[in-house]
TIRO-2110 file (N, C-alpha, C; in Angstrom, 1 decimal):
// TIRO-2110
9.1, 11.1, -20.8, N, 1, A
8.7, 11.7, -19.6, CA, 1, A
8.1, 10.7, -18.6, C, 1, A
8.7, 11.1, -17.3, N, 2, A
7.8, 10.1, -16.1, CA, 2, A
7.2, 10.6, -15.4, C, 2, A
5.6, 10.3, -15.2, N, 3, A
4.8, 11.2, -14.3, CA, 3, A
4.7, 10.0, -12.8, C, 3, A
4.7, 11.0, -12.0, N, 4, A
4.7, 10.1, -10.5, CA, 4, A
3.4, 10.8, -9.8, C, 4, A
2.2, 10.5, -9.9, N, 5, A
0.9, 11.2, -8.9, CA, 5, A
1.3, 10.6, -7.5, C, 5, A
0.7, 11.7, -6.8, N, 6, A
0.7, 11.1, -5.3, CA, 6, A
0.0, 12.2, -4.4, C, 6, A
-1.1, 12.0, -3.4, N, 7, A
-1.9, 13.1, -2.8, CA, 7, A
-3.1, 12.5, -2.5, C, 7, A
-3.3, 11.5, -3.1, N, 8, A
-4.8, 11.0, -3.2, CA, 8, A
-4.8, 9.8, -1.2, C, 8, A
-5.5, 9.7, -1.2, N, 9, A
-6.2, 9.1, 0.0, CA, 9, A
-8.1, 9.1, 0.5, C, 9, A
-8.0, 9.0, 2.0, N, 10, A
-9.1, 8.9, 1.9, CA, 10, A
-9.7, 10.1, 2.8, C, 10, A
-10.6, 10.0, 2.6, N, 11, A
-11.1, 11.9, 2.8, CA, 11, A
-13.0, 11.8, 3.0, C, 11, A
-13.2, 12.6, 3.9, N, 12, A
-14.9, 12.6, 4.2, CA, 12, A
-15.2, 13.4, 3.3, C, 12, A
-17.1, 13.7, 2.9, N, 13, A
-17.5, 14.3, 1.9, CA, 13, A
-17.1, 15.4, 2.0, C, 13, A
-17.2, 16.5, 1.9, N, 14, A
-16.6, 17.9, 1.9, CA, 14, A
-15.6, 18.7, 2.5, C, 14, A
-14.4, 17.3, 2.3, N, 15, A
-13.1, 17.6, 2.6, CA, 15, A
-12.4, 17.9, 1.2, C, 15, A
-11.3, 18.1, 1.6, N, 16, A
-10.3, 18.2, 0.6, CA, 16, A
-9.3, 18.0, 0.0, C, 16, A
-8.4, 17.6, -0.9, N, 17, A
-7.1, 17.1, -1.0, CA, 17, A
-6.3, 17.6, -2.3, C, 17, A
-5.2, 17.5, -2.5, N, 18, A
-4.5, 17.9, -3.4, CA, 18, A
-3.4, 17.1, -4.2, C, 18, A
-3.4, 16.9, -5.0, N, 19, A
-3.0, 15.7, -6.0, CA, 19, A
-1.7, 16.4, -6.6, C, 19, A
-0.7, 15.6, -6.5, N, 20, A
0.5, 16.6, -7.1, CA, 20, A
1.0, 15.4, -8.3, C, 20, A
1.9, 16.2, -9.1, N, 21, A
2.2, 15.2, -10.5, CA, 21, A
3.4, 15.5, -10.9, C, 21, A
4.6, 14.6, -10.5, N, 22, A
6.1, 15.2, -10.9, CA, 22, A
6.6, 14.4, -12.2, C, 22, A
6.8, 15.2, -12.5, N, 23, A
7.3, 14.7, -14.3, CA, 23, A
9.0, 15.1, -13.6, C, 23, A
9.8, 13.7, -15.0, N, 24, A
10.8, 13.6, -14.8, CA, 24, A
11.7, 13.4, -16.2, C, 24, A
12.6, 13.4, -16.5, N, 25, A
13.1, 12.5, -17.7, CA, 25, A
13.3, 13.7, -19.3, C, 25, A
12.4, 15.0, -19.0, N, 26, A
12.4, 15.4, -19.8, CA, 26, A
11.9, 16.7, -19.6, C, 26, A
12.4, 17.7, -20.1, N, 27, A
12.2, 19.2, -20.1, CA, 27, A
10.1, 19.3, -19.7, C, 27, A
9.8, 19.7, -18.9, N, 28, A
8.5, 19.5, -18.2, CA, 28, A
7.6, 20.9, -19.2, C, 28, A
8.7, 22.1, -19.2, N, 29, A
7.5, 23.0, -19.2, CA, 29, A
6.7, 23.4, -21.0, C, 29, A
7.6, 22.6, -22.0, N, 30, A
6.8, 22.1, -23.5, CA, 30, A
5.3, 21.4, -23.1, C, 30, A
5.1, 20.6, -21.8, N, 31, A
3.8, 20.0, -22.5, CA, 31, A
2.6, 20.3, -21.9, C, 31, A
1.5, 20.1, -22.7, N, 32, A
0.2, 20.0, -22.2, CA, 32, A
0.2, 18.8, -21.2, C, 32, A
-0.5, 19.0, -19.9, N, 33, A
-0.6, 18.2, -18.6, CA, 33, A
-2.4, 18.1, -18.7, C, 33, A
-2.9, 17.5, -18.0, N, 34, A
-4.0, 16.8, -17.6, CA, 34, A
-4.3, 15.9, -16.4, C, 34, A
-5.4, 15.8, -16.1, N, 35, A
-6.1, 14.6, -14.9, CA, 35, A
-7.0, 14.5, -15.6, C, 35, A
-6.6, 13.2, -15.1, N, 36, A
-8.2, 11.9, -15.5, CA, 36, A
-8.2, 11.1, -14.7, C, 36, A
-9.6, 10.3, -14.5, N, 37, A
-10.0, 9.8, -13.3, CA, 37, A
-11.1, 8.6, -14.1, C, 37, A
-10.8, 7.4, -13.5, N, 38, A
-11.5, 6.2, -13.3, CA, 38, A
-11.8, 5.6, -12.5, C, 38, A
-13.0, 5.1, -12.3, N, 39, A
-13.9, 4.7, -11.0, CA, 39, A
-14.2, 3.2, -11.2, C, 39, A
-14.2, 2.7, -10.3, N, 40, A
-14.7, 1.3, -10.8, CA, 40, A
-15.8, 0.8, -12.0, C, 40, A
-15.7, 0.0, -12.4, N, 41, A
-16.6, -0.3, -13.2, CA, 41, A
-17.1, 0.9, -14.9, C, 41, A
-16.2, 2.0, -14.4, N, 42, A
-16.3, 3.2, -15.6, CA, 42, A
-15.0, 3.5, -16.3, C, 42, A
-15.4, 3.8, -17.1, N, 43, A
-14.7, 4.5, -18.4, CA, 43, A
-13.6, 5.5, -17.5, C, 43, A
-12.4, 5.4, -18.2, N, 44, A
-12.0, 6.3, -17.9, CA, 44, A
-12.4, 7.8, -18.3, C, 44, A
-12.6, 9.3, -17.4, N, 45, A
-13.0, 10.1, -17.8, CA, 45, A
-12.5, 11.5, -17.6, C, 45, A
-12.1, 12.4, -18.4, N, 46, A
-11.3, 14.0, -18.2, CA, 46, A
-12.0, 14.6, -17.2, C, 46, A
-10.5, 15.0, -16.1, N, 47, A
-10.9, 16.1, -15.0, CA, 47, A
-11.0, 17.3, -15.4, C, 47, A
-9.5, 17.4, -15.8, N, 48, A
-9.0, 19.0, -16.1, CA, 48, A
-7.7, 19.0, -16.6, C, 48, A
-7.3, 19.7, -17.8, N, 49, A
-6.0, 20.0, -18.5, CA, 49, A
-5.4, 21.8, -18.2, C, 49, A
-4.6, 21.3, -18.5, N, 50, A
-3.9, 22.9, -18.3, CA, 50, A
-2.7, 23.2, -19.3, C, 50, A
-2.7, 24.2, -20.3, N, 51, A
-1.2, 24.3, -21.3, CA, 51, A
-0.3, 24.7, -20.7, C, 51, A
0.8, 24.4, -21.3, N, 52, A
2.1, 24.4, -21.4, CA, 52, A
2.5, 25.6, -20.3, C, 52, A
1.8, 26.8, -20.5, N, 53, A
2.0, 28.0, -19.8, CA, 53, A
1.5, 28.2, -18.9, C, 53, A
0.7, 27.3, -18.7, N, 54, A
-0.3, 27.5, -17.3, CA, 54, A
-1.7, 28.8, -17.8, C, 54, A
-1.3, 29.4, -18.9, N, 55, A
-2.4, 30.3, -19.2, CA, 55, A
-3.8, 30.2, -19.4, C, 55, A
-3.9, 28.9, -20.0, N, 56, A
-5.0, 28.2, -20.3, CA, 56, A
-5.5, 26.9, -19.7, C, 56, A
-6.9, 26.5, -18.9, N, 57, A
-7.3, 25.6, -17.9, CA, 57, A
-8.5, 25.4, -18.8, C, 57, A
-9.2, 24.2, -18.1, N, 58, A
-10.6, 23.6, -18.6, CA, 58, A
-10.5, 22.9, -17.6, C, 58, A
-11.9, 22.5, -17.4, N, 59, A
-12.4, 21.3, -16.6, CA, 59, A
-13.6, 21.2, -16.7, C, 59, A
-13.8, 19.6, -16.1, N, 60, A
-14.9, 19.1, -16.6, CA, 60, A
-16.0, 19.8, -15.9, C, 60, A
-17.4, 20.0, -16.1, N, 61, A
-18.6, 20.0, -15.8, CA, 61, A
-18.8, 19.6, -14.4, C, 61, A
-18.5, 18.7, -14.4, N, 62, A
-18.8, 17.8, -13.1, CA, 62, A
-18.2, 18.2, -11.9, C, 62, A
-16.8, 18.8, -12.2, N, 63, A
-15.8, 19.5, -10.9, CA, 63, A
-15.7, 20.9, -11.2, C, 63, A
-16.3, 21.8, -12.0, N, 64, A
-15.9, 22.7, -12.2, CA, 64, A
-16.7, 23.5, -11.0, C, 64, A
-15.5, 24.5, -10.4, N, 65, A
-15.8, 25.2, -9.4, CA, 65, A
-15.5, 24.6, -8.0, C, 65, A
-15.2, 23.2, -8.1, N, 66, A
-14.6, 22.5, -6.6, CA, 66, A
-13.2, 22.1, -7.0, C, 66, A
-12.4, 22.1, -8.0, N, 67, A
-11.4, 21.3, -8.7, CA, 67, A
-11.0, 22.3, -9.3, C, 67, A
-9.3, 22.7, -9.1, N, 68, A
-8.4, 23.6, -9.6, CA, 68, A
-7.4, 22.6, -9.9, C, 68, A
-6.7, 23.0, -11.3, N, 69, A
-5.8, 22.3, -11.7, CA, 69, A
-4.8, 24.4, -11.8, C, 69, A
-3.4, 23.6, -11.5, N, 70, A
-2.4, 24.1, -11.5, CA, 70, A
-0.8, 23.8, -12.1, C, 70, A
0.3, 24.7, -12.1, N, 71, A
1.5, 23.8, -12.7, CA, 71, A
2.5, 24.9, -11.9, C, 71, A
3.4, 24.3, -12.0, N, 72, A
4.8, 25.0, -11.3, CA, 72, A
5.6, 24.4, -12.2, C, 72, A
5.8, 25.3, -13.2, N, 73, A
7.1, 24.6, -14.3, CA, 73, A
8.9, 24.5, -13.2, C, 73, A
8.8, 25.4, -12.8, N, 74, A
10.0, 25.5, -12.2, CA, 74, A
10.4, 24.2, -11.1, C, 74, A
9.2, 23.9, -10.6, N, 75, A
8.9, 21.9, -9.9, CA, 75, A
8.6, 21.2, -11.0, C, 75, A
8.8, 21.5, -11.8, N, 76, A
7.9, 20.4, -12.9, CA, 76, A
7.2, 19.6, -12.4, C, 76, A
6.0, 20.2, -12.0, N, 77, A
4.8, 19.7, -10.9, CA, 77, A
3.9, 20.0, -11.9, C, 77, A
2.8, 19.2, -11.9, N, 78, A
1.3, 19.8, -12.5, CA, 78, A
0.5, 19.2, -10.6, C, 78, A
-0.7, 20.4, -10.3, N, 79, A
-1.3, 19.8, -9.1, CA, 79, A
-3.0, 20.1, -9.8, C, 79, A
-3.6, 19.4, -8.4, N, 80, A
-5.2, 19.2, -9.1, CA, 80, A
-5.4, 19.7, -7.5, C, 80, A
-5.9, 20.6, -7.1, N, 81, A
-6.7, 21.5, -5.9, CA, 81, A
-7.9, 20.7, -5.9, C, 81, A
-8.3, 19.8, -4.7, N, 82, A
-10.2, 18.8, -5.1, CA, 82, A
-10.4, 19.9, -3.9, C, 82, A
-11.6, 20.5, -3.8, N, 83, A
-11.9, 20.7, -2.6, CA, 83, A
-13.6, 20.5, -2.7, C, 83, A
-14.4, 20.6, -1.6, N, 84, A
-15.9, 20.0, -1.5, CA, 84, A
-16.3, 18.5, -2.3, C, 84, A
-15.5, 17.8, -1.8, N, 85, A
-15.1, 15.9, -2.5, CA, 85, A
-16.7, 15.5, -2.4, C, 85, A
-17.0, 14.8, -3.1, N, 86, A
-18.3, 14.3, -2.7, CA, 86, A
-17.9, 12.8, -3.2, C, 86, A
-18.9, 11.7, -2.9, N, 87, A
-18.4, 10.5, -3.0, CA, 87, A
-18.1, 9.8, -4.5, C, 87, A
-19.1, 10.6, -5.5, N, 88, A
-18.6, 10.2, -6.6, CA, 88, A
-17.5, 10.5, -7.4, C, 88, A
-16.4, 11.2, -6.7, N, 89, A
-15.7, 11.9, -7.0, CA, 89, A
-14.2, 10.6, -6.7, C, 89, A
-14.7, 9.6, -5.7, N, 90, A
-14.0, 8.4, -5.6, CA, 90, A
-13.5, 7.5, -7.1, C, 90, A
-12.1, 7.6, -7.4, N, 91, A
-11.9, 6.8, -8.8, CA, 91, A
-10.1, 7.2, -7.8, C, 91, A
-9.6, 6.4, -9.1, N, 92, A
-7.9, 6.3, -9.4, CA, 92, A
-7.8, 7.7, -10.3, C, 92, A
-7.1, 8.5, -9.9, N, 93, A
-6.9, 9.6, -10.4, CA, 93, A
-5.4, 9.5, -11.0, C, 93, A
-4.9, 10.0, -12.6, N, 94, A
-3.9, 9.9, -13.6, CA, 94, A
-3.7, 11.2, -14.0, C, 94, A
-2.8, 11.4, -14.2, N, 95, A
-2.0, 12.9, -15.1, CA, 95, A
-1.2, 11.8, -15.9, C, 95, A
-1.4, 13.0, -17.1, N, 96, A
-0.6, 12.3, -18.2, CA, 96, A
-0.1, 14.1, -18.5, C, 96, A
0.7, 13.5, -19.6, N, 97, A
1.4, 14.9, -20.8, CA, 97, A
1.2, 14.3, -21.8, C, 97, A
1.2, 15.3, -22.8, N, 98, A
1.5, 15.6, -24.0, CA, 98, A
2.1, 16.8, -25.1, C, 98, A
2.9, 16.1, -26.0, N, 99, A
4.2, 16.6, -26.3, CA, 99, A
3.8, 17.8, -27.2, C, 99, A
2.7, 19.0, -26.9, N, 100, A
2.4, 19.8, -27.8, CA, 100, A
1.8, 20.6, -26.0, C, 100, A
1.9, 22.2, -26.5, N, 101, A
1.4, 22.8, -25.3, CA, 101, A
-0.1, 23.0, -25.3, C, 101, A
-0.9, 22.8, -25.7, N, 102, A
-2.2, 23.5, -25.9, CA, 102, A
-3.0, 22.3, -24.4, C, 102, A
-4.2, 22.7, -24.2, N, 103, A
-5.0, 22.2, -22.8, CA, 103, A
-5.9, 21.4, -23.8, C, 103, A
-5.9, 20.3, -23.5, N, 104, A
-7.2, 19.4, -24.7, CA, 104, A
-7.6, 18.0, -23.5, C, 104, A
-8.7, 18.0, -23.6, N, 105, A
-9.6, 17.4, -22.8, CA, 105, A
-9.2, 15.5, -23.2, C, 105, A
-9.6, 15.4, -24.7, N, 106, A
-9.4, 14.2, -25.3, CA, 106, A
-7.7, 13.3, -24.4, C, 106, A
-8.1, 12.2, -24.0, N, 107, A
-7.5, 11.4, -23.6, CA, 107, A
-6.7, 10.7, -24.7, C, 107, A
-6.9, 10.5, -25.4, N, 108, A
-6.4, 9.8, -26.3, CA, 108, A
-4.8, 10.6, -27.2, C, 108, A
-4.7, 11.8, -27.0, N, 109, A
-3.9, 13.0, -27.3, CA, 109, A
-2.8, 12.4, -26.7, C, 109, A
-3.1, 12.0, -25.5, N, 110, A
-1.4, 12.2, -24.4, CA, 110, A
-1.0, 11.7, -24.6, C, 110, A
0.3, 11.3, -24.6, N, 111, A
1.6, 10.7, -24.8, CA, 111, A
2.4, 9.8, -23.0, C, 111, A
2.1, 10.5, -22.1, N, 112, A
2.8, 9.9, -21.2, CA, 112, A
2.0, 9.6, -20.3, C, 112, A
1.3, 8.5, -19.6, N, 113, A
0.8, 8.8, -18.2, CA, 113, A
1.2, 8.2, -16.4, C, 113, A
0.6, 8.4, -15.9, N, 114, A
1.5, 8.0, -14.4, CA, 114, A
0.8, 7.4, -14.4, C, 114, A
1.2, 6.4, -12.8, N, 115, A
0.4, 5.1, -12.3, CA, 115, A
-0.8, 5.5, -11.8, C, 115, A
-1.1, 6.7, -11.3, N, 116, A
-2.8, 7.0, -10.7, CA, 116, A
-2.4, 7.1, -9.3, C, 116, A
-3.4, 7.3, -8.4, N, 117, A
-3.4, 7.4, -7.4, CA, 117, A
-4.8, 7.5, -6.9, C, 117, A
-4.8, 6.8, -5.8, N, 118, A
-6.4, 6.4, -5.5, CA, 118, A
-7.0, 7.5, -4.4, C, 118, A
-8.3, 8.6, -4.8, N, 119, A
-9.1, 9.3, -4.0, CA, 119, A
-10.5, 8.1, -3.8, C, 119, A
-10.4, 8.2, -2.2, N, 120, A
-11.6, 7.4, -1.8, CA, 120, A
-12.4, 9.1, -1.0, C, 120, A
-13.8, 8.8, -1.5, N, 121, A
-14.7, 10.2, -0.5, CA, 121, A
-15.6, 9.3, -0.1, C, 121, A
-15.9, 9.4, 1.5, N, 122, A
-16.7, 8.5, 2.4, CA, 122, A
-17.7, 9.6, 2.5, C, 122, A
-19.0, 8.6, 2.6, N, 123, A
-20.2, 10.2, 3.0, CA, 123, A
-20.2, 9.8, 4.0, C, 123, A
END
């Protein structure tokens, strides 16, 4: 599978943007999808996962309530909805898959990921 992010830019604090993730190469709607995000000098760290079906979502603590993760099997699209961005919310943002459907936070699980895409939030 090839993931391609792209959406990310630059954006003032309580704007908004939407992160799209096109998987290619292989049947899209078997896998568990995800965002993760790394910021300079940090760890990489889990956004938000979503299963196979779209039935089941999570997300982190930190975005939950400003950050919708989404899928459109039929685009073999997975998207990430950011809205009220605040500045630490600035990192290289990644979707990966993984070859089992269930939503699992753990990075280490996925099997495929994309090059990122960079959200900058200016205050």
């Amino acid at each position: 599978v090839q993931l391609q992010a792209s959406g990310g830019g630059l954006v003032q604090a309580g704007g908004s943007l939407r992160l799209a993730c096109a998987a290619s190469g292989r049947t899209f709607s078997p896998y568990g999808m995800g965002w993760f995000r790394q910021a300079p000098g940090k760890e990489r760290e889990f956004v938000a996962t979503i299963s196979a079906s779209g039935g089941n979502t999570d997300h982190a603590d930190s975005v939950k309530g400003r950050f919708t993760i989404s899928r459109d099997n039929t685009k073999n699209t997975v998207y990430l909805q950011m809205n009220s961005l605040k500045p630490e919310d600035t990192a290289v943002y990644y979707c990966a898959a993984r070859s089992s459907p269930g939503a699992v936070r753990a990075g280490a699980v996925y099997d495929y990921w994309g090059q990122g895409t960079q959200v900058t939030v200016s205050s």
